[in-house]
C-alpha positions in Angstrom: -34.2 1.8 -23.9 -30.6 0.1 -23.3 -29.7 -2.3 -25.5 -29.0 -4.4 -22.4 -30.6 -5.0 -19.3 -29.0 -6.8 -15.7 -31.3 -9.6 -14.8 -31.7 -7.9 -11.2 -33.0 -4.7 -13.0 -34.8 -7.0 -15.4 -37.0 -9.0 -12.7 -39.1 -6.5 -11.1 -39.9 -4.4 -14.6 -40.3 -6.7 -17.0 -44.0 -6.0 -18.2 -42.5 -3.0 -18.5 -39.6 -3.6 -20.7 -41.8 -6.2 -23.2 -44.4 -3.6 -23.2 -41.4 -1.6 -24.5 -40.5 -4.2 -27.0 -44.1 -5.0 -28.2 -44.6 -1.1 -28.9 -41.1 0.2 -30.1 -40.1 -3.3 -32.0 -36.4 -3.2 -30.2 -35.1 -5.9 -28.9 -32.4 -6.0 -26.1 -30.1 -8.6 -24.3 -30.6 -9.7 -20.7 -27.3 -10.0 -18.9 -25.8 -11.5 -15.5 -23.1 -10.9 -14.4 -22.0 -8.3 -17.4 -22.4 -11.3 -20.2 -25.5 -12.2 -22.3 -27.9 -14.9 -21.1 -31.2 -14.2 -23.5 -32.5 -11.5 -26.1 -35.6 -10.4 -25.9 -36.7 -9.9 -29.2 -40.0 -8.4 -31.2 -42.7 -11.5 -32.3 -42.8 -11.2 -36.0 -46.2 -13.7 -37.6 -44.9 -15.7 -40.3 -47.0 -17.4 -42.7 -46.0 -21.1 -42.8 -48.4 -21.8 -45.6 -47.1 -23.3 -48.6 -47.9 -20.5 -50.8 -46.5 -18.0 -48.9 -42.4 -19.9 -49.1 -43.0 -20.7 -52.6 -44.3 -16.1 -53.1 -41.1 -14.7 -54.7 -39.4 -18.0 -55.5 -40.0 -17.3 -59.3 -38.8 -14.1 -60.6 -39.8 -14.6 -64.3 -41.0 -18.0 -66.8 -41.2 -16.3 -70.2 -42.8 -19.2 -71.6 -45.4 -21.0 -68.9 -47.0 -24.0 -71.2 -43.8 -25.1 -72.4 -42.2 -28.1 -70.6 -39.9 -27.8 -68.3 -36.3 -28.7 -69.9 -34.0 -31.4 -68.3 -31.4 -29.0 -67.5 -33.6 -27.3 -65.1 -34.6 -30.3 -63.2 -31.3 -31.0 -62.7 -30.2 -27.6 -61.2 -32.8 -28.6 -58.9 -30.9 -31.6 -57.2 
């Protein structure tokens, strides 16, 4: 598939091209007139929960019943 696709080539395939999109996971830009208007782009699921933005946010805490010192709540602000 093109990167790029006129509107008026666009209009009568579309199922087509988001079929294309849905099974290749490439997206493309819709054009009139030679310049952009929209990309059409893959649907990726994120996971809103709030253990899933926190997964990753702590590399390493070498020492997990100690307090937390000042200084780090600090760097938080």
């Amino acid at each position: 598939m093109d990167t790029s696709v006129s509107k008026s080539q666009f209009k009568p395939r579309a199922l087509e091209y988001l079929r294309l999109v849905e099974q290749q996971k490439k997206s493309f830009v819709i054009t009139h007139a030679g310049k952009p208007v929209a990309q059409v782009i893959p649907y990726i699921k994120k996971d809103d929960s709030a253990l899933a933005r926190l997964k990753g946010s702590i590399v390493a805490y070498a020492k997990p019943y100690e307090p937390v010192g000042e200084e780090d709540w600090e760097a938080l602000r």
